[in-house]
C-alpha positions in Angstrom: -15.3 88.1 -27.6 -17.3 86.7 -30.4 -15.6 84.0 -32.5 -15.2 84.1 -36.3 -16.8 81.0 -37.7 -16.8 79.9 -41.4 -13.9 81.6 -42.4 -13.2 78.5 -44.4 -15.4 77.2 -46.6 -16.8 73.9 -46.2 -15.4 72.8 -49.3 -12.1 74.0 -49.2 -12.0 72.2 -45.3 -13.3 69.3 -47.3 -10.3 69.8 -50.4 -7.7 70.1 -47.3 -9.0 67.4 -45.5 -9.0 64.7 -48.4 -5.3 66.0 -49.4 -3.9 65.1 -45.8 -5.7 61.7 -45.7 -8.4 63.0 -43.0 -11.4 62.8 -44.7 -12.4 59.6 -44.1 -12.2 61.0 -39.9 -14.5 63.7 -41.1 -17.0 61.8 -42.7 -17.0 58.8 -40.6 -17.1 60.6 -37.2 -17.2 64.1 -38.2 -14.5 67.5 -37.4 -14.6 67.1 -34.0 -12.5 63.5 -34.1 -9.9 65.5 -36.7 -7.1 65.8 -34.3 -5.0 68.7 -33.0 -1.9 67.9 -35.3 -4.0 67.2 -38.5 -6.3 70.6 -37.8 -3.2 72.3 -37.7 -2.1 71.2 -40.8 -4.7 71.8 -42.4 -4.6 75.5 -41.4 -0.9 75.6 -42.4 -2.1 74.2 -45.7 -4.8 76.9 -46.2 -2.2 79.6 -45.4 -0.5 78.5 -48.2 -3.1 78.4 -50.5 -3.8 81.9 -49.6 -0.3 83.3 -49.6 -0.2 81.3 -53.7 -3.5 83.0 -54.4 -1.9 86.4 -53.1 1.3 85.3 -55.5 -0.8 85.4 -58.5 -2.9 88.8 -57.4 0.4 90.4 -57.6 
């Protein structure tokens, strides 16, 4: 099964990233040192972005 990759824009990973204090992880030693807990609050936090950007669609 193929994997869906970029999804998520680079600068919107970048935009989450910086607003959970990871950033500095990313750009010292790069995603793969992000770890479990903060990659999956950073997906929580795009979810919400999303579901607020669905909000205003409406």
């Amino acid at each position: 099964m193929a994997r869906n990759r970029g999804i998520m824009s680079e600068k919107l990973k970048e935009e989450i990233a910086k607003e959970l204090g990871v950033y500095d992880v990313v750009k010292n030693r790069g995603w793969g040192d992000v770890t479990s807990r903060d990659c999956g609050n950073m997906v929580a936090k795009a979810i919400e972005i999303a579901e607020r950007s669905i909000d205003k669609a409406k």
